[in-house]
N, C-alpha and C positions, 0 to 999 in steps of 0.2 A: 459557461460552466458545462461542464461535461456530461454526458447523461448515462447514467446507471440502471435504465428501467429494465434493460436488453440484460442484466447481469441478477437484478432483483427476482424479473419471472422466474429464470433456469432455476435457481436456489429458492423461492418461495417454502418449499416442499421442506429444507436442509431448515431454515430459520422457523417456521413450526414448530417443527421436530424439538428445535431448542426449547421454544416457548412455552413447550407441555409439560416439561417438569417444573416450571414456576407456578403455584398455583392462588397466589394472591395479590396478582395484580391481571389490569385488561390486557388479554392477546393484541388485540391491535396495537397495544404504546406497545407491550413486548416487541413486536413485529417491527415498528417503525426503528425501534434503538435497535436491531440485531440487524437490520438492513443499514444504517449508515457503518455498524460494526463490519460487515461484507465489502465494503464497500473502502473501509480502511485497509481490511487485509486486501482488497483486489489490487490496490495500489501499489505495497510494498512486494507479493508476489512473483519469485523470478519463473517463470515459465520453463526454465530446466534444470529445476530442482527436482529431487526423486519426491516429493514431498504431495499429495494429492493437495489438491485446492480446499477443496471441504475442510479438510483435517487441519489446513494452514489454519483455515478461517476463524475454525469453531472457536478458540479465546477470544479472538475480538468479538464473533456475534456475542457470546453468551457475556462478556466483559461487560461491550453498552448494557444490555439488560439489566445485568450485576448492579453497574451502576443506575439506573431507572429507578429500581427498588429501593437501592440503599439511599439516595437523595432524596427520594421520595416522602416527603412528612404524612401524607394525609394516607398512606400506606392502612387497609384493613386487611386484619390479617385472617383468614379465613380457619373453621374449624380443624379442618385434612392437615393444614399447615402446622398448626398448635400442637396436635397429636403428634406429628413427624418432629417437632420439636422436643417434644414429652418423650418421645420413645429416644430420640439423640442424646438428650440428657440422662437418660436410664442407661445407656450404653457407657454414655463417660465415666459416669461412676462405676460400671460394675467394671469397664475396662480399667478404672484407674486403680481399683481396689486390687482386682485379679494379678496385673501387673506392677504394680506398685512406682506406677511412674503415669503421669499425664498423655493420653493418647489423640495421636495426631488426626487432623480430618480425616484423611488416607484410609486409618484403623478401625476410626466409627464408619466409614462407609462403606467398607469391605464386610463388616459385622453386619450392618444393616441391609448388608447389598441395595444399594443406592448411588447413583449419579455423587459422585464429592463434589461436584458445582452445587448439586441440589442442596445437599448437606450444608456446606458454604452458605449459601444464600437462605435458606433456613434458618441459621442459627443467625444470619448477620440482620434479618428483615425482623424476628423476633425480638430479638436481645433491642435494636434500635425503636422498638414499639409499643414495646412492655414497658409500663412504668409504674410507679406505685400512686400516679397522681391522675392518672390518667385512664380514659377507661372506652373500649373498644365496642366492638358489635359481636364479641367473644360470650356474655352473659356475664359482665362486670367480671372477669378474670382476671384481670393486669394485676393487682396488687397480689394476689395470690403467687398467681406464675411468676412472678419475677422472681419470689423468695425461694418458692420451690425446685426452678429448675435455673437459678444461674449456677452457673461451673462453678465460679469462682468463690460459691457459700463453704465460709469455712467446719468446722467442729463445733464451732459459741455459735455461730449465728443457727447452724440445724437445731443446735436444743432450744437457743430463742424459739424460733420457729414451732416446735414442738411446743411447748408452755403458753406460747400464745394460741394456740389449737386447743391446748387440756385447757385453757381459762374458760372458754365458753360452756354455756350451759347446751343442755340438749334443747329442742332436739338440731339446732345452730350445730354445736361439736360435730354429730354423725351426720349431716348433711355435708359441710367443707370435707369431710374424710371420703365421703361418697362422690362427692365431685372432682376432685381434687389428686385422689389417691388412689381411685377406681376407674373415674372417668368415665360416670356413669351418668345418665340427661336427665333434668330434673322432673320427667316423667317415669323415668325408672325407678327414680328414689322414691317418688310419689307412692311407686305401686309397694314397695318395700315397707315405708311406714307408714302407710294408711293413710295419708296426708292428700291433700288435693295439690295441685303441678304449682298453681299462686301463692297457696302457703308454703311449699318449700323453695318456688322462687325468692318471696318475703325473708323468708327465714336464710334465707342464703345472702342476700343482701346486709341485712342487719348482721348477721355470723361476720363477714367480711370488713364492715363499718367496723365493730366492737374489737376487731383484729388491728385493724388503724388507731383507735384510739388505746389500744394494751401497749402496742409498738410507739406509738407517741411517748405514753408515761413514761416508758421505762428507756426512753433515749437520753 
């Protein structure tokens, strides 16, 4: 078997670089997938191409990664992620509205000025994480986020959504809106309504349960 270690060191520096815009999984797995990723482009490679090496590579390194994440079940998804998620989904819709037509990764990343791998991976490691039954190290967010920011929530399903928000009483209502729509910590909220950080974590759990059970009845 061939040995790649002599190809690994020179680029160590080029497969980092990759790994820094992922920010919710381990650099090291990052690392190990973007090095056999190197290692498949080093292969296919013709040496006189006008083509720089780096630049061949970068789909395949950042591809294995791509794929690392996306295979990945036990995937946590970190808070920086969620936000960069929350702000992509604010972007599709105001770009889908502004334009009146569905915009491409390309257009949210340009908007964003952001990496479109990143964007990509983002939306791919989210969307496969979130779930409505399911619940992360996010502060029980999954059922919420999912409603909130899938692209694909039609016209019925936002005013669902909305009515299932107006059903709860306070102070549940204004805390989901504060977290959710402000994106605000439940120490912020705390200082806001005079509440202690337990009671509006409490209260934010229960707000979220009585949201599952609104959405049950009326399925």
């Amino acid at each position: 078997m061939e040995n790649y270690d002599f190809l690994i060191k020179e680029y160590t520096p080029f497969i980092y670089s990759i790994a820094s815009k992922f920010t919710n999984i381990d650099k090291e797995d990052l690392f190990q997938a973007g090095a056999q990723g190197l290692i498949k482009a080093f292969k296919r490679y013709d040496e006189n191409s006008n083509t720089k090496f780096s630049s061949y590579a970068y789909e395949d390194v950042y591809g294995e990664m791509y794929k690392l994440i996306y295979q990945n079940n036990d995937l946590k998804i970190t808070r920086d992620t969620l936000r960069l998620y929350k702000k992509i989904m604010q972007v599709y819709q105001y770009l889908t509205q502004v334009n009146q037509k569905i915009p491409s990764v390309y257009e949210i990343a340009e908007f964003i000025q952001k990496d479109v791998f990143l964007i990509e991976a983002t939306m791919k490691s989210c969307q496969k994480s979130i779930s409505l039954d399911s619940t992360t190290n996010i502060d029980d967010r999954s059922y919420f986020e999912k409603l909130a920011s899938d692209q694909t929530l039609s016209l019925d399903d936002k005013i669902f959504l909305k009515d299932t928000i107006d059903s709860l009483p306070e102070p549940e209502k204004s805390i989901i809106n504060y977290r959710y729509y402000q994106d605000l910590t439940q120490k912020e909220i705390a200082e806001i309504l005079g509440l202690s950080q337990v009671k509006v974590s409490r209260y934010e759990k229960k707000g979220i349960e009585k949201m599952r059970v609104y959405a049950r009845s009326c399925a």
